[in-house]
N, C-alpha and C positions, 0 to 999 in steps of 0.2 A: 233782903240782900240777894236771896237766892233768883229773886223774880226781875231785881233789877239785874241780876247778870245774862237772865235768857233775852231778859229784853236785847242789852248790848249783841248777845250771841245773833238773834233777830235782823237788827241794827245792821251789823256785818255784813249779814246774806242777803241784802237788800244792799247792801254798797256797791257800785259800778268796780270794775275788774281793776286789779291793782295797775297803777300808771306802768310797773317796769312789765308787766303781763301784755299790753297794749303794744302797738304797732308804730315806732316813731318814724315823722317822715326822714326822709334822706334826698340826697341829691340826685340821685342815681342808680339804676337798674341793675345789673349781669341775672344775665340769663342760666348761667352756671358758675359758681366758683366768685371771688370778688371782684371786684373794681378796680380798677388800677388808679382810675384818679381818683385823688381824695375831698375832700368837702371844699377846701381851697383854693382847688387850681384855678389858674389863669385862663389858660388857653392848652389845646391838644401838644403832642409834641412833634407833631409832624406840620405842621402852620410856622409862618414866619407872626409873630405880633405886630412887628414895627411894620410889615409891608408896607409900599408905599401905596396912595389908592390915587387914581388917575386914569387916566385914555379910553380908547374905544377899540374893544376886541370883535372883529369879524369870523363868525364860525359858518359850515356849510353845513348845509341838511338837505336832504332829498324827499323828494315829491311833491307835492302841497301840502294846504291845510284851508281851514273852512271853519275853525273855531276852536274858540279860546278855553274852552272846556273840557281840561281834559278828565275829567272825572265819569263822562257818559259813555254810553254806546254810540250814540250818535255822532258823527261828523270826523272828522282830521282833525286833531287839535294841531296847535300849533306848536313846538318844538322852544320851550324852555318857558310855557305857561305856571309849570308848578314853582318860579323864582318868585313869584308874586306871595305866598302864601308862606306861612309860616303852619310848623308841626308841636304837637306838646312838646316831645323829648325828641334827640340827635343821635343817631347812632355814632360809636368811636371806631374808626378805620382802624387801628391796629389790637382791637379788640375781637374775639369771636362773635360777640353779639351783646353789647355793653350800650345803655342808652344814658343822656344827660342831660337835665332841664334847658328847654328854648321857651317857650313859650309858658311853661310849667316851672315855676320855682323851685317846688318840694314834689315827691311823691310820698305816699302811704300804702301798702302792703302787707296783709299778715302771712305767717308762714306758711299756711297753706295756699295762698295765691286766689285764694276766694273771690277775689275784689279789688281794684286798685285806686286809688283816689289819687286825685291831680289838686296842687294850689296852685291857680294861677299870678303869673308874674302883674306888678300893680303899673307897673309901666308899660305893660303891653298895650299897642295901639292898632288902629287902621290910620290906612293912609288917609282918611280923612277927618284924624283925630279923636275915633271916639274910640272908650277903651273897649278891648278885648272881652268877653265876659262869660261866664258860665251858661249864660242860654246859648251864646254863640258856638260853646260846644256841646252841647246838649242839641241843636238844631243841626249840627254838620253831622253827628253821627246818625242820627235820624234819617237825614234829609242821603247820605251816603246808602244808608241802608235800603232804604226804599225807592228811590229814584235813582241812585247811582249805574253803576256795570255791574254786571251779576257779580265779580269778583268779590264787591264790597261784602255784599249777602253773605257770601259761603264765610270771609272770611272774618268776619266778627260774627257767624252764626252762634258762636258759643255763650254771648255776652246776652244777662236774661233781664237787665235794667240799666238805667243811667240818670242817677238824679243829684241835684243838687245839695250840698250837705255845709257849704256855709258861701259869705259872703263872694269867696273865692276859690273855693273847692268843687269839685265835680268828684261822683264816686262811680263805679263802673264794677258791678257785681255780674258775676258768672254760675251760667247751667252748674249742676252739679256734673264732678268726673275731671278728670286733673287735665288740668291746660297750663304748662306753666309758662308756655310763649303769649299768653293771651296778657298780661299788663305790659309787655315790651311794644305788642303788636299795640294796644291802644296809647303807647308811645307814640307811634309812628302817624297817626290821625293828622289828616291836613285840617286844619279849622278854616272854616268860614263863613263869613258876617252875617250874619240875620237879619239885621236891617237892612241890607244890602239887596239881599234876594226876596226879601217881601214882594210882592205884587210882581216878580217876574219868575220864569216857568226854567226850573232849575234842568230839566229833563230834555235843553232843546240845545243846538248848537246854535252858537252867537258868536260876532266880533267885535261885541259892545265889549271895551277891557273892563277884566274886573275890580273889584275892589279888593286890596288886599291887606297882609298886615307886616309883609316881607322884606326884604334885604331890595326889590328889584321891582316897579313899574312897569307897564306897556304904554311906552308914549307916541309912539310911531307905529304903524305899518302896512304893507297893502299886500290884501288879500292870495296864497299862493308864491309871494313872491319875497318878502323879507316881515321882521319881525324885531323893531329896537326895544330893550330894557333899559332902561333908564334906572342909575344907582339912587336908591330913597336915600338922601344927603342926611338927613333926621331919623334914621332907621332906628326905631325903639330898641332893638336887641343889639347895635352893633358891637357894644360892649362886653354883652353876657361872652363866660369862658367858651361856648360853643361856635360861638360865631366869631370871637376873636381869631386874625388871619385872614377870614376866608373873603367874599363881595369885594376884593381890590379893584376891579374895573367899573372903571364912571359909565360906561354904555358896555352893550353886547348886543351882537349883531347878526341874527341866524339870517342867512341868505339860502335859499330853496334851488336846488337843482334839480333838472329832469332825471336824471341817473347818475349811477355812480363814477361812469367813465367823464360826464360833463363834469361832475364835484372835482374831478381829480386833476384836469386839465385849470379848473379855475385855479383851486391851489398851487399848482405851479406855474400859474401865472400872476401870483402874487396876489388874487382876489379876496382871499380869507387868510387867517392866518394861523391857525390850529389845527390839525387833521391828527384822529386816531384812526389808522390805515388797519383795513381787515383783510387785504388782498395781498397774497404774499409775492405774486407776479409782480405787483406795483411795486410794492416793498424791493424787490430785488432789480427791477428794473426803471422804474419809471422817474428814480430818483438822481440816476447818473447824470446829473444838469451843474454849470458851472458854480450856483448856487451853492448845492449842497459841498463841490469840492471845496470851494472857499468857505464855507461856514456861515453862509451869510440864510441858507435855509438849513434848519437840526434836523438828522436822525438821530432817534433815541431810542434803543432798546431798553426799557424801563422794567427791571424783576420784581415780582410778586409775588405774594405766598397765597393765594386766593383760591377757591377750588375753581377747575375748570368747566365742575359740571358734566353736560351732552349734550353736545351736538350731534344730528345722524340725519340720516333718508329716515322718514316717521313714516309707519305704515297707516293708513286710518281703516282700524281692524271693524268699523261697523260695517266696511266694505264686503263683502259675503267672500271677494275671492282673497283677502287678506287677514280671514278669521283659522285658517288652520296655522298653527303655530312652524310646523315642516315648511308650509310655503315660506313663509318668512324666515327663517333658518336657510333655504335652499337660495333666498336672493341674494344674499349677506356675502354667498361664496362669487359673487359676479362683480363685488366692487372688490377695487386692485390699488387701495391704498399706495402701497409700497410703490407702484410705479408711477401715480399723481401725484406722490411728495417729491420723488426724482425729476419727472418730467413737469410737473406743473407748478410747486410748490416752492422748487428749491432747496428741497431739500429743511425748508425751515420749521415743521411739525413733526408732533409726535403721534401714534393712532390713541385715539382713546378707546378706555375697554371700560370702564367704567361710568356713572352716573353723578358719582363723587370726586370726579378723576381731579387728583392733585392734592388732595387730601389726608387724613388717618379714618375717614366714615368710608372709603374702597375696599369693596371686600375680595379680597386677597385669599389663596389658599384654600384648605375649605373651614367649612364654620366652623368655629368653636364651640362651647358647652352652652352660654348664655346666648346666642342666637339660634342655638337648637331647639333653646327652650321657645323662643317667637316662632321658630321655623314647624317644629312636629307637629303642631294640631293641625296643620295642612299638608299632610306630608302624601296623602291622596293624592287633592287638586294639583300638587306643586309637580312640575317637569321634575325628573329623578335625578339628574343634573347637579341641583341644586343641594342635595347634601353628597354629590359625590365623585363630584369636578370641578377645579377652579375656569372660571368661561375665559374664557381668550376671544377675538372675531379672529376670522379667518385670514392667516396671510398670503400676501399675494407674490409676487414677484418684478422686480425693479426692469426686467428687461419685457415686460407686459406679458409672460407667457403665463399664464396661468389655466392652462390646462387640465391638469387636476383636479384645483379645485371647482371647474366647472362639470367634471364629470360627476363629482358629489355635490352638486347640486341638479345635477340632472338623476341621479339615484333617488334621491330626495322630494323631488317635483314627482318621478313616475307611483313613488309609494304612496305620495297624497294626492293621486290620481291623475295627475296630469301628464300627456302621453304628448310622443311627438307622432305627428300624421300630417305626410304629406310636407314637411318642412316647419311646421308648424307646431308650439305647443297650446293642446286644446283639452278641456276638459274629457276625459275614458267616459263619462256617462253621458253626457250632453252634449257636447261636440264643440262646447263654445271655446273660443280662442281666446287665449291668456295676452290679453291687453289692460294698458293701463298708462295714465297721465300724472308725470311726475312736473307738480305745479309751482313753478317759481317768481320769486319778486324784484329777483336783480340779474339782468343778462350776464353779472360774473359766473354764476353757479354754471352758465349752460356749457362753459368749459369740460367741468369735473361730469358733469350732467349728460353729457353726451357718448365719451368713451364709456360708461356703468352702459348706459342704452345699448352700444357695439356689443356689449360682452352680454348682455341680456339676449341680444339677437341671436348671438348663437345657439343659445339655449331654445330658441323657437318661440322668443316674447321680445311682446311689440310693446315697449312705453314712451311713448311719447314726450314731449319736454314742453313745456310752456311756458311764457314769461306774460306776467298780468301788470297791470299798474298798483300802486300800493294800497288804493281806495278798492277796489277787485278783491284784491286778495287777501285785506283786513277783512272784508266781508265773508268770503268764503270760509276761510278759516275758522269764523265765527261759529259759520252754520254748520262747518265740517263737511263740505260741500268740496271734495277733494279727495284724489285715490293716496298721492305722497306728497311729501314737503320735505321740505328741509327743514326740522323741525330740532329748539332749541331750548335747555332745560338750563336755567343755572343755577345755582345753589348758593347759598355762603357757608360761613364757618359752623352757623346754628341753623340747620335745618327747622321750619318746623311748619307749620298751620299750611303755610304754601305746597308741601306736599298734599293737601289734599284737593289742593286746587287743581294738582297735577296730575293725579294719578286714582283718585277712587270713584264707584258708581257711581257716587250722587253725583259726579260732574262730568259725568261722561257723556250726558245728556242735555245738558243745561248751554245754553247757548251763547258762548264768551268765553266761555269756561275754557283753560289750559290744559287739560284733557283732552288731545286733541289726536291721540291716539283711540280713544276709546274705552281704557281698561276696565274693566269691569274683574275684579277679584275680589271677592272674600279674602283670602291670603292678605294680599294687599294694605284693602280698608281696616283689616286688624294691625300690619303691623304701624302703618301710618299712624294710627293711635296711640300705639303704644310712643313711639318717635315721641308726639306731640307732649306726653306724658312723662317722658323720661325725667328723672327726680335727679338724673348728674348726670355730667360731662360721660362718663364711662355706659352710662345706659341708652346715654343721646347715640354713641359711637353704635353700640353692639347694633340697635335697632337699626340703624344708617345700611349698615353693612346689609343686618339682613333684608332687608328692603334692596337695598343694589344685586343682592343674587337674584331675586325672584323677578325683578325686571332683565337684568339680564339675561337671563335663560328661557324670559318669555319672546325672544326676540322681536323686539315691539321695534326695534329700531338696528340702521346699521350703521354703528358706529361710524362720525368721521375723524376730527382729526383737533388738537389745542397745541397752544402756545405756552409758556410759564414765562412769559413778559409782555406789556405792552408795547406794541409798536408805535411812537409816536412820531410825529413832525412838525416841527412849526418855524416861523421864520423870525430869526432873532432877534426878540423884541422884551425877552421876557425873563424875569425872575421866578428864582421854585424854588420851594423848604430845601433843606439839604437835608431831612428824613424821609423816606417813601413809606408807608406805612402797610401794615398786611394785604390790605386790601388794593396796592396800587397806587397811580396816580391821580391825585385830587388836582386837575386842571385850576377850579374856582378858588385855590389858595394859591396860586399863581397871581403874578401881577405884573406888570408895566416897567420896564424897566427908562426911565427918562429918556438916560445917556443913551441906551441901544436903539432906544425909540427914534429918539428924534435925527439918529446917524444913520437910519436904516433906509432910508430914501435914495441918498448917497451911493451905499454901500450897493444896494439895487440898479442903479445906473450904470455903475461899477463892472458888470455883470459882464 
C-alpha cells in the first residue's frame, strides 16, 4: 500500500501543470488594467454598424510615390498601401492601449508576459482564396526582421523565437527582462503571404500590387500621380467585432499633389473631398468661400483626448556645434512663440512644454519620490535642473520685442564660447562662424522659419532655411545628414518599445532610426527601460514623467506649438458615428451618405 501511494505521489509530479494554473486564451489584450469589451461584443462604440457601404471617396496626398511597399527603406510607397493587409490584433480608439482579435481569434499569455501565442481565425483568406496560415506568419516576422526598415529590427529586437505550436497557433517567446508591451506590439504585425513573395525579392521597391488578405485592393493607378483601392466585396473579416463599421467606401482615391499649397487649392475646388488641415493660416483664412458659408463644404473642429506629443526645431546634436547643451538652451531664447501664434497662427495654439504634452505622463512641478528613485543614480550626468526646477521654454512677446530674452541667450552663447567679432558670432578659439541650415519639406514652415532666422541674426548667426522635395529629405533624415528639422515625436496613451526607437544609443546610429537627434544617455537608455517594464498604469506614468524631465532639460529640441482638436474639412457627402472616441477622428468609419451624395452636385452649382 505504501509503495502504491509513492507511486501515485510519482504519478502527480510527473502530471502536466493543473488546467486552472495554465494560461486560458481570451479575446483581447490591455496593456494595463482591463478591457472594456467583453468576449461578446459586436462592434467598438464609436463605429456606426448599420453604415451604409457605397461610393468613391477622393483624398489628397503630397509628393509622389514609386512603390507599393511600404514595409522597406527603399522607394516612396504609395499612400494607403497598408489597407491591403490585414494585422493579428486591432487596437481600440478609446482605449489607452487595448488590442482585439482581426486576424487572430484567441490569444494566450501567461502572467509573466514570457510568450504570447496567437490562434488564427479559420476564415481568414487572401485575395486569392488561399487561407491565411501560420507559416504566413512565421514568414512576415521573419522576412520584417531581416529585410525590412531597421525599425522592424530594433522593434521586435526583444523576441528570442517564433514557432509553430498547433494547427492554427503561432507562439512568440521573449529574451529574458520584462517587456510587457512586447505581446500588444506582436498584435500589431502586418502579415504577409508567403506564397505570394516566393521567387520575388521582398527588399526592392515595386508597382506590381500586392497581394493581400484586407478590407481594400489596388486595382488602378499610375505611377506619381493617383492610387484606387477597390473595397474586397467578399472581405473575410468584414464581419469580425473589429472591423464591423469601418471600410464603408466602395473605392478610395488618393490623388498626389506637388505641395501643400496645390493640395489646398484642389480641395477647394472641389477636387477631393476630405482634408485634415495642419495650417492654421488656411484654417483661418483660406476657408471664407461661399461654400463653407452655405454648408455645402464643413469645418469641423473635432476634440480629443490624445497626447499631443513634440513637435520643435530638433537639434541633430552629432553636429559638433550643437553637442554643448548651453548652445541649445541659448537658441531656444530666439523663437518668439507668443508673437507666431498672434501674427501667424491666429491665435489658434497652445506652446508645448512638454514631450507628453496633453497627457497625466507630463512632468509637471518637480519630481516626486518614485521618479527620484529612476532619477538619482544619474544624478551626476543629469543637468541639475532636473531635480530642481520645473522646465518651462522661454516666453516671448506678442508684440515681437523680445529683447531680453536675446540678451540671455547672448550670455549664454559667450560662456560656451562663442563671441561676437566683428558683427558676427564665431567660435573665441577657432574663429569659425556660427552657421547653420534649418532643413525643411513644406514651403509652409518657411513662414515660422524665417522670422526664428531674423532673431537668430541678431545674435550674430547665420541659419539658413531650406526646402527639399520629399524623396531628398526622406533620405537625408535617414542618414542624419542635416544641422535642424522640424522634427516630430508622438506618443499615445501607452508609451512603450517606440521610445527606444526614439531616444537611446543603440539608435542614434543606426540608420532609419527615429533618433534623429542623436541622444546618446545612459540616464536615458535606463529609464526607457524601465517605461518598457512598467508592471502598472501608475509605474508606466512615474517613468513617462521621468524621462520628459531629462529630455527636457537636455534641450534637444525647441519646443513648438499643439492643438487639443482636430481640424477637419470635407464637402458634404458624409456620414460619422456620433461617438469621437479618445483618440480622435476615425475618418474610415465614416461613409457615404446617398441623399447628401447624390444632391451635392446641385448643391455645388449652387455656389
Amino acid at each position: 500500500m505504501r509503495f502504491l501511494s509513492a507511486l501515485l505521489v510519482v504519478a502527480a509530479l510527473a502530471l502536466p501543470v493543473h488546467a486552472a494554473d495554465a494560461p486560458e486564451p481570451v479575446h483581447g489584450l490591455a496593456m494595463h488594467g482591463d478591457l472594456k469589451y467583453r468576449p461578446d461584443f459586436k462592434h467598438f462604440d464609436y463605429v456606426n454598424p448599420d453604415a451604409p457601404k457605397g461610393g468613391t471617396v477622393r483624398l489628397g496626398s503630397i509628393g509622389s510615390f514609386d512603390s507599393f511597399n511600404p514595409f522597406i527603406v527603399k522607394g516612396s510607397s504609395a499612400t494607403g498601401a497598408g489597407f491591403v493587409y490585414d494585422t493579428l490584433m486591432d487596437d481600440a480608439a478609446d482605449e489607452p492601449f487595448s488590442q482585439y482579435g482581426r486576424l487572430a481569434e484567441k490569444v494566450t499569455m501567461p502572467k509573466d508576459r514570457s510568450w504570447v501565442e496567437f490562434t488564427l481565425r479559420k476564415e481568414a483568406r487572401w485575395h486569392d482564396g488561399m487561407p491565411v496560415t501560420v507559416e504566413d506568419v512565421i514568414f512576415s516576422f521573419n522576412t520584417l526582421v531581416k529585410e525590412g526598415a531597421p525599425f522592424y529590427r530594433f522593434y521586435y529586437g526583444n523576441v528570442a523565437d517564433v514557432t509553430q505550436t498547433g494547427e492554427r497557433s503561432v507562439r512568440f517567446t521573449f529574451k529574458p527582462g520584462e517587456n510587457r508591451e512586447l505581446p500588444l506590439i506582436l498584435g500589431q504585425l502586418t502579415v504577409l503571404p508567403k506564397h505570394y513573395w516566393s521567387g520575388r525579392e521582398f527588399n526592392k521597391a515595386t508597382l506590381e500590387p500586392p497581394l493581400g488578405s484586407g478590407p481594400y485592393k489596388i486595382t488602378e493607378f499610375e505611377a506619381g500621380r493617383f492610387v484606387k483601392l477597390t473595397r474586397v466585396k467578399d472581405y473575410w473579416g468584414k464581419d469580425i467585432p473589429v472591423m464591423k463599421g469601418y471600410n464603408n467606401f466602395d473605392e478610395i482615391i488618393f490623388d498626389y499633389y506637388r505641395d501643400a499649397n496645390v493640395s489646398l487649392e484642389a480641395f477647394l475646388a472641389g477636387r477631393y473631398d476630405y482634408r485634415l488641415e495642419n495650417s492654421s493660416k488656411a484654417w483661418a483664412t483660406a476657408y471664407e468661400t461661399p461654400a463653407v458659408k452655405k454648408g455645402v463644404l464643413v469645418k469641423a473642429e473635432i476634440q480629443h483626448d490624445r497626447p499631443a506629443g513634440m513637435q520643435g526645431f530638433a537639434f541633430n546634436t552629432r553636429r559638433e556645434l550643437f553637442r554643448d547643451r548651453k548652445v541649445r538652451h541659448a537658441l531656444a531664447y530666439a523663437f518668439n512663440f507668443e508673437w507666431s501664434n498672434k501674427a501667424l497662427f491666429y491665435g489658434q495654439y497652445e506652446r508645448t512644454r512638454s514631450y507628453f504634452q496633453n497627457s497625466e505622463m507630463a512632468a509637471t512641478g518637480l519630481p516626486g519620490p518614485d521618479e527620484l528613485k529612476l532619477l538619482e543614480p544619474f544624478r551626476d550626468e543629469l543637468p541639475p535642473e532636473v531635480f530642481t526646477q520645473e522646465y518651462n521654454p522661454p516666453k516671448g512677446s506678442e508684440d515681437g520685442n523680445i529683447r531680453a530674452n536675446l540678451r540671455t541667450a547672448s550670455k549664454l552663447l559667450t560662456e560656451a564660447g562663442w563671441v561676437i567679432k566683428n558683427g558676427r558670432r564665431v567660435n573665441a578659439e577657432t574663429g569659425r562662424p556660427f552657421a547653420f541650415e534649418m532643413l525643411l519639406v513644406s514651403p509652409l514652415f518657411e513662414r515660422i522659419a524665417l522670422p526664428f532666422a531674423k532673431n537668430l541674426e541678431k545674435l550674430g548667426i547665420a541659419m539658413t532655411v531650406r526646402t527639399i522635395d520629399t524623396a531628398q529629405y526622406r533620405r537625408r533624415l535617414d542618414t542624419f545628414d542635416f544641422d535642424m528639422v522640424v522634427g516630430g515625436f508622438g506618443q499615445s496613451l501607452s508609451p512603450g518599445n517606440e521610445q527606444r526607437d526614439f531616444w537611446s544609443s543603440d539608435s542614434a546610429d543606426r540608420e532609419g532610426a527615429r533618433n534623429i537627434i542623436g541622444i546618446k544617455s545612459k540616464a536615458v537608455d535606463a529609464i526607457v527601460e524601465k517605461l518598457i517594464a512598467a508592471p502598472s498604469r501608475d509605474a508606466l506614468v512615474t517613468a513617462s514623467k521621468a524621462l520628459d524631465r531629462v529630455l527636457q532639460w537636455g534641450h534637444y529640441m525647441i519646443p513648438n506649438w499643439h492643438a487639443p482638436y482636430d481640424r477637419v474639412a470635407y464637402w458634404d457627402k458624409f456620414g460619422r458615428p456620433k461617438v469621437t472616441p479618445t483618440r480622435g477622428t476615425q475618418f474610415f468609419a465614416w461613409w457615404i451618405d446617398p441623399a447628401k451624395a447624390q444632391s451635392l452636385p446641385d448643391r455645388k452649382r449652387g455656389l
